[in-house]
Wavefront OBJ file of the C-alpha trace (Angstrom):
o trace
v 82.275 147.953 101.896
v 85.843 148.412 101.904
v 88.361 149.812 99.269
v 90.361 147.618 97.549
v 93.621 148.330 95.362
v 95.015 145.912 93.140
v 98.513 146.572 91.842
v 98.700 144.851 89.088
v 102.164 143.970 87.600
v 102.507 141.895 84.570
v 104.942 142.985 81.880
v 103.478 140.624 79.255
v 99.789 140.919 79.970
v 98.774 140.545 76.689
v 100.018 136.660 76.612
v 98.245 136.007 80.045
v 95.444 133.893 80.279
v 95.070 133.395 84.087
v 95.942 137.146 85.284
v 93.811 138.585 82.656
v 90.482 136.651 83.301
v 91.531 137.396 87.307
v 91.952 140.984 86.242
v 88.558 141.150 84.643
v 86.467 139.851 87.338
v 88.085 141.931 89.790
v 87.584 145.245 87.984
v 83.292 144.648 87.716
v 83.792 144.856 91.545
v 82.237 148.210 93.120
v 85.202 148.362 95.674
v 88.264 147.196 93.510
v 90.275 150.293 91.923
v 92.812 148.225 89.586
v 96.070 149.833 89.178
v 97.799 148.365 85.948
v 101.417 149.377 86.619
v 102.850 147.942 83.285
v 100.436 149.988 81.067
v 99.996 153.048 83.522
v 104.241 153.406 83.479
v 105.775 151.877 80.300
v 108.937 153.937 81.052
v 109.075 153.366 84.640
v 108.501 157.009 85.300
v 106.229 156.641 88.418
v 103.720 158.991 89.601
v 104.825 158.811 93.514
v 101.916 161.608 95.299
v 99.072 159.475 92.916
v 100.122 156.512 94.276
v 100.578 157.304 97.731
v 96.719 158.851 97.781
v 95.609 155.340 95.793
v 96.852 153.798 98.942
v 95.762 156.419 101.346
v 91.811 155.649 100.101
v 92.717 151.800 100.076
v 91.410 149.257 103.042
v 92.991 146.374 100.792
v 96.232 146.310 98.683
v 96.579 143.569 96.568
v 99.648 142.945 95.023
v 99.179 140.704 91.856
v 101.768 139.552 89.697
v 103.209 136.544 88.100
v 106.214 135.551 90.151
v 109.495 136.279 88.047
v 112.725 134.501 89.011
v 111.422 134.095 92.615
v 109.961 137.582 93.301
v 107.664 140.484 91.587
v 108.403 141.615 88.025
v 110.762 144.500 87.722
v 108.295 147.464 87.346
v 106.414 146.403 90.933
v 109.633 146.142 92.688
v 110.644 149.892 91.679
v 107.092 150.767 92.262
v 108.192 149.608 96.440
v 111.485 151.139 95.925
v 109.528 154.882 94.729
v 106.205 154.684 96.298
v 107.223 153.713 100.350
v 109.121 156.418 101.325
v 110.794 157.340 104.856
v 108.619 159.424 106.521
v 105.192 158.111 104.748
v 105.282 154.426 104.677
v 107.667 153.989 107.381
v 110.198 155.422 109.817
v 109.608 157.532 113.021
v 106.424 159.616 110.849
v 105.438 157.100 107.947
v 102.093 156.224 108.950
v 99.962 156.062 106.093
v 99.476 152.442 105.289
v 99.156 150.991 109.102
v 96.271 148.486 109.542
v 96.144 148.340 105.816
v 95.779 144.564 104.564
v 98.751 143.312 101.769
v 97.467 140.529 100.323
v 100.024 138.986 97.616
v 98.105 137.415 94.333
v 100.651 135.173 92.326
v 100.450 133.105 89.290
v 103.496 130.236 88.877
v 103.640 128.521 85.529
v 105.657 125.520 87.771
v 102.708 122.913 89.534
v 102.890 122.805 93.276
v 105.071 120.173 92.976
v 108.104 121.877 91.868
v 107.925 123.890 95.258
v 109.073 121.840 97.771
v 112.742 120.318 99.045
v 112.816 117.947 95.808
v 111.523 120.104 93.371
v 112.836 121.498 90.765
v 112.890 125.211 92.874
v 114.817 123.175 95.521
v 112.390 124.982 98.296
v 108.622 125.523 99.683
v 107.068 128.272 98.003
v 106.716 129.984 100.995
v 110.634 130.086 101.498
v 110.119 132.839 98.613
v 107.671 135.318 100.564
v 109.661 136.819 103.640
v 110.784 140.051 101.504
v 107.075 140.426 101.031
v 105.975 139.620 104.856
v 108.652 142.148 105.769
v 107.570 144.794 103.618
v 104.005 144.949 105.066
v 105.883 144.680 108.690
v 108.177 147.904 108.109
v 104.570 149.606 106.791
v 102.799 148.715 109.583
v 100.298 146.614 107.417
v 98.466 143.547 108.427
v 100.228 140.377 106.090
v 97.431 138.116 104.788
v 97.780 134.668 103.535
v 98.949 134.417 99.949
v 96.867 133.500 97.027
v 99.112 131.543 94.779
v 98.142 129.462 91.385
v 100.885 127.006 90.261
v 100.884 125.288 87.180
v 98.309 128.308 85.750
v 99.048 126.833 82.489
v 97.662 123.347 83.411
v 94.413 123.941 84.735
v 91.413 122.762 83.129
v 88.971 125.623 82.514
v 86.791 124.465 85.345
v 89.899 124.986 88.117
v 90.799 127.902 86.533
v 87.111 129.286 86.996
v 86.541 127.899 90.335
v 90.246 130.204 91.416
v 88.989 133.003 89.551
v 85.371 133.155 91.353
v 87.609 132.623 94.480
v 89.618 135.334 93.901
v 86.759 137.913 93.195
v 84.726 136.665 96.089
v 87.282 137.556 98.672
v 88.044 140.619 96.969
v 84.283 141.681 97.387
v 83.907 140.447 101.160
v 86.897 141.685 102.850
v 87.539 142.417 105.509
v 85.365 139.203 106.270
v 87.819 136.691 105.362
v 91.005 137.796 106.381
l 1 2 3 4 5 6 7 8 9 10 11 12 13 14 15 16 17 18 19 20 21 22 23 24 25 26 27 28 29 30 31 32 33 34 35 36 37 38 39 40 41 42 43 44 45 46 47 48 49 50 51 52 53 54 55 56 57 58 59 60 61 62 63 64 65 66 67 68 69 70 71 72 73 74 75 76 77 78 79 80 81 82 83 84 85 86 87 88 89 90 91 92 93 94 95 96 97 98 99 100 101 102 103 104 105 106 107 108 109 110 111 112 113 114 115 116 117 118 119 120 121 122 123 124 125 126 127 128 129 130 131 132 133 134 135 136 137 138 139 140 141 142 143 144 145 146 147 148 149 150 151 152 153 154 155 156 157 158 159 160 161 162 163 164 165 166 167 168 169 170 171 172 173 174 175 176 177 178
């Protein structure tokens, strides 16, 4: 069974519905570690060496977040900027996370809709992802297709279940799936 990480990054958990229930059914997995950064670093004071040996026992890292103006939420970005360091997750020596699967997990409150060249966000959604797909390039990582909800605030309970039970299944059978 493989290790899984989940770096979870949602500076108003408390008022989410969709990563919450996600976040719940993910952490009654035996191979799922879930990393709240929000309540683990309410300052943004980051713990760099016990996040770089999170990663070091992970198989899996799962970035999940809410997407924010197009990208992560603050406290995950300076999480990258802290955490993958010269010399550990890249450069000539910066090994440690090579063959490691990123696999981003992203709520939208816009509906697929809004994603495209007439949208309201004036682009595909994946136009948003190549900081992401370069990141796990530069670590030496394996990029895995994105797990995106749009219009979380829409679904009827029975969608929002079905992406849920989704979610934790391929969380409990990777590698399998990827």
């Amino acid at each position: 069974m493989s290790n899984v990480l989940i770096l979870y990054a949602h500076p108003a958990a408390e008022l989410s519905r969709t990563n919450r229930l996600m976040i719940e059914a993910a952490a009654r997995l035996p191979n799922v570690t879930v990393n709240d950064l929000y309540q683990r670093y309410p300052d943004f004071d980051i713990d760099v060496e016990h996040e770089q040996r999170l990663l070091e026992a992970a198989d899996l890292v799962v970035l999940q977040h809410p997407i924010h103006w197009y990208s992560m939420p603050a406290l995950q970005k300076e999480w990258l900027d802290q955490v993958l360091t010269r010399g550990w997750a890249f450069g000539h020596d910066g090994h440690a996370l090579r063959d490691k699967g990123l696999w981003l997990v992203a709520s939208t409150g816009g509906e697929t809709e809004a994603y495209g060249p007439q949208g309201r966000h004036g682009h595909v959604f994946d136009d948003f992802l190549p900081p992401y797909q370069q990141t796990a390039r530069l670590c030496g990582m394996r990029w895995l297709p994105p797990l995106v909800l749009h219009g979380a605030h829409h679904l009827s309970p029975i969608q929002f279940q079905q992406h849920v039970s989704h979610y934790a299944d391929h969380l409990a059978s990777y590698p399998a799936w990827s």
